[in-house]
Structures are given as structure tokens and as C-alpha cells.
N, C-alpha and C positions, 0 to 999 in steps of 0.2 A: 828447715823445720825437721826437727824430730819425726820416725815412724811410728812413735806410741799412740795409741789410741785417746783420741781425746779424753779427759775427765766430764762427766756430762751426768753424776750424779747429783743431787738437790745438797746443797751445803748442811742443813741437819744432819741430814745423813749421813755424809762424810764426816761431821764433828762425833756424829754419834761412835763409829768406825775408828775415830783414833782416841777416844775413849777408851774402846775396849781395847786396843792394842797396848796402850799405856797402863791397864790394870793388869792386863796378862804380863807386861814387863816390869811390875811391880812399881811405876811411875805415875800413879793415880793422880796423887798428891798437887800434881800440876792444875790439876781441875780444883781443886777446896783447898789448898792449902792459902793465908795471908800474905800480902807484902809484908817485908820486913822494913827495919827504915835504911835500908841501906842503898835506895835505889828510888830517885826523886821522881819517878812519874812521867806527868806532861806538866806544861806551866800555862797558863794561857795568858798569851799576849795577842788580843785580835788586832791590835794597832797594828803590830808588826806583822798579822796576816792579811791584811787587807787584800792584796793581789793573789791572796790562794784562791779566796772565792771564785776570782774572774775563770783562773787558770779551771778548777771546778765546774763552771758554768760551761767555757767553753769543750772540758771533753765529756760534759755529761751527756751529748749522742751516740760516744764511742763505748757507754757501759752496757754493752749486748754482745750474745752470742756466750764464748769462752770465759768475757768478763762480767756478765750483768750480775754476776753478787756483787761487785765492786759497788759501794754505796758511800757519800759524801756525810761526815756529820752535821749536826746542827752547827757544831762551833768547829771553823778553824782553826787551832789551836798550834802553837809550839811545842815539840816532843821531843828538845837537845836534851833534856834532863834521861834520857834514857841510858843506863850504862853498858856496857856489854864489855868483852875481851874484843881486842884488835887480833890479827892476824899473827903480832909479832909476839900475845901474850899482855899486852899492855891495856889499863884500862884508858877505855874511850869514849865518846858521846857519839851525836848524830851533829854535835859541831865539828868533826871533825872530815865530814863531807858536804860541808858548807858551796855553796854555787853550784850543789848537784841535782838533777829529780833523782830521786832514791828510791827504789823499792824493797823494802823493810821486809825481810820475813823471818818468821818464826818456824824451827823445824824440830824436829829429835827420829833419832835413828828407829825408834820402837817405834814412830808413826809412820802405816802403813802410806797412808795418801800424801804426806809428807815423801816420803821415798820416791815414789811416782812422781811428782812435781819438781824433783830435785833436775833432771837429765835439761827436763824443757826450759827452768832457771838458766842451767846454763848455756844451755843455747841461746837463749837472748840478749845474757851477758856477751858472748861471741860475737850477737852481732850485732846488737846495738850499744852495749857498753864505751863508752868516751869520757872527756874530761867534762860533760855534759849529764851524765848518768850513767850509775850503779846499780846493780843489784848486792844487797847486803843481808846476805842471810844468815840469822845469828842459832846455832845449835843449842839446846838446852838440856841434852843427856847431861844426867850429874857425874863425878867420877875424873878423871884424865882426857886428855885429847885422842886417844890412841884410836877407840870403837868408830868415831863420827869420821876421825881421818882415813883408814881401814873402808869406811864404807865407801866414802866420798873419789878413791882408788879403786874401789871392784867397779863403781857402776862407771867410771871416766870421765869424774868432773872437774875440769882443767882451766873452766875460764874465771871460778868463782874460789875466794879465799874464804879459810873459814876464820869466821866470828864465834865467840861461844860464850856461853853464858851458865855455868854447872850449877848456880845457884838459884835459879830460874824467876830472881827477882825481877828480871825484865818481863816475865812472863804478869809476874802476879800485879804488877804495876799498871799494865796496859789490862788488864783484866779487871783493877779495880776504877779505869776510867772508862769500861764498857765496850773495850776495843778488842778481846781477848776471851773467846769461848771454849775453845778449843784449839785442837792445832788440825792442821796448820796456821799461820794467820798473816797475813800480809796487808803490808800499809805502803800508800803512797804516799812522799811526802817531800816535799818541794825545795827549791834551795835555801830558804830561810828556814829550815826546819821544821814545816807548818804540816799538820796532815791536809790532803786533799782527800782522800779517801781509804776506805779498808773496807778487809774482805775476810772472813773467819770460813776453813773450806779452801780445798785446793783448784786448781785454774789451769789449761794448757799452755803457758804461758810462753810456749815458741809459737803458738796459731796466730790467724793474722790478724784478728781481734786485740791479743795483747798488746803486739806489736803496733799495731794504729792508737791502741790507748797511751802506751811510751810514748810515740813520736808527738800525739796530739797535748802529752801535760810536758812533759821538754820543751817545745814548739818549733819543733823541726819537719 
């Protein structure tokens, strides 16, 4: 575990917080701007989610402490239709971690609590990442790779590859299915691609709340 200080502020607050750090870095737009059609959404196939609920049900005792914004929606739904950049530059889905639990997040460099949660990420990629589960955090500065890379090198984040997304259709997409208030924003979601839960608001996500919430929707 990290020595950072837990995050322990109320999730409004933090969304309120990287609001303003996104108007002071003239990236407002993340907040009001529409989906474009370039970026499909979610789809929902509850046939094919049936076993998320269970997965759900089972670690809804684990949503407290570090984790209790983590909340389950009404539908679980399939979200492979989401696009992002790969690692290598190439576009990809969330099919392309298929047989994983995945934890989804949304970042940009100008978000203050987004920064902060970035070190604890990847520490839990460290030490629980496997052919089992990922963390998959997608950047959404608009612009070049260089700033998000740059940062992700000053603070020493070593276990996690960046995803990015400069056009922040991923953003507006999962914003206009209710999943996206702000940033930061994190989704768990399962090896069929199905969400079990999200959480809008950053989380200490090396404490041992997280860590028991992983091992408990994995089932390890």
C-alpha cells in the first residue's frame, strides 16, 4: 500500500473539484459538451448479463469504507461498444479484455483527484493485476500523448499502460448513459463486458477495502 493519505472527501465534492480544475485548464467542455456518433455507448444485452447480477449481489457487503460510492445500476448492461486508443495507438473496445474483471477508469491530467488516485491505481495493478484482471485507465487530455506520458513518468507509474482517448467521446458516451458526472470516473466490469458497478469521485484504491472489492468480483 501506498503512504498517501486516504481520499475521504464526499464524491460531490470531489466532482465539484475537478470541475474547476478542468475550467482553469480550459477543459470544461468535458462537462456539457454531446456525444458525437463516433463512439457507440453501451448496448444492453441483459441475457448475456445474467451472471453480473449474482457477481453484484455477492460483493455488495464489500461496497464500504474506501469503496461505498461504488453503487450497482438498475440494468446490467454490456459496455464493449466503448472505444478508446490501446496502448500501441490502435483503436480498441472493452472486447478486447474479454475473460477479465476490469476496472474502467476515466482520468485527465488537469484533474486534480484524478492525479491523486493515479499512484494507488497503480499499485493495485502491481499487485493484483493477472490474466484475471486489469486496471484500464483511459486519459482524456485532448492534444498528443506527450503531457499524460510526462506525468505518468514524474509521479512513477510503472504498472499501468496508457489508454487515451483525446476526443473524449468515451467521456460523453458513458455520460449520456448516466454513468459519467464528472471525473474521475470508474466502472467495474466483468468478463463479458457487463458493468457491475461505478463510481464518479476518486477512491484509495491500494486500501484494503478496494483490494477485498477486486478479489471479491474476480472470485479469488
Amino acid at each position: 500500500m501506498t503512504t498517501r493519505t486516504p481520499l475521504r472527501l464526499p464524491s460531490l465534492k470531489l466532482i465539484g473539484i475537478a470541475a474547476v480544475a478542468g475550467i482553469i485548464a480550459g477543459a470544461a467542455a468535458v462537462y456539457i459538451r454531446e456525444a458525437g456518433s463516433g463512439n457507440g455507448g453501451t448496448q444492453t444485452a441483459s441475457g448475456e448479463c445474467g451472471t453480473t447480477k449474482e457477481i453484484a449481489a455477492r460483493i455488495a457487503p464489500l461496497l464500504k469504507g474506501q469503496v461505498a460510492a461504488m453503487v450497482a445500476p438498475d440494468e446490467h448492461r454490456r459496455l464493449t461498444t466503448v472505444s478508446f486508443k490501446g496502448a500501441e495507438g490502435k483503436p480498441i473496445t472493452l472486447d478486447n479484455f474479454a475473460g477479465k474483471t476490469v476496472l474502467f477508469n476515466l482520468w485527465a491530467t488537469w484533474c486534480v483527484p484524478c492525479r491523486e488516485e493515479m499512484p494507488a491505481l497503480n499499485a493495485l495493478e502491481k499487485e493484483l493485476g493477472n490474466d484475471r484482471f486489469q486496471v484500464v485507465p483511459v486519459n482524456i487530455d485532448t492534444g498528443d500523448d506527450e503531457k499524460p506520458k510526462a506525468f505518468l513518468r514524474e509521479i512513477g507509474v510503472d504498472a499501468l499502460q496508457l489508454y487515451r482517448d483525446n476526443t473524449i467521446e468515451v467521456f460523453n458516451s458513458l455520460k449520456k448513459e448516466g454513468l459519467a458526472f464528472g471525473l474521475p470516473v470508474t466502472l467495474l466490469i466483468d468478463g463479458k463486458g457487463c458493468l457491475i458497478s461505478a463510481m464518479n469521485g476518486p477512491a484509495a484504491w491500494d486500501s484494503d477495502d478496494a483490494k477485498a472489492l477486486i478479489r471479491g468480483a474476480v472470485g479469488s
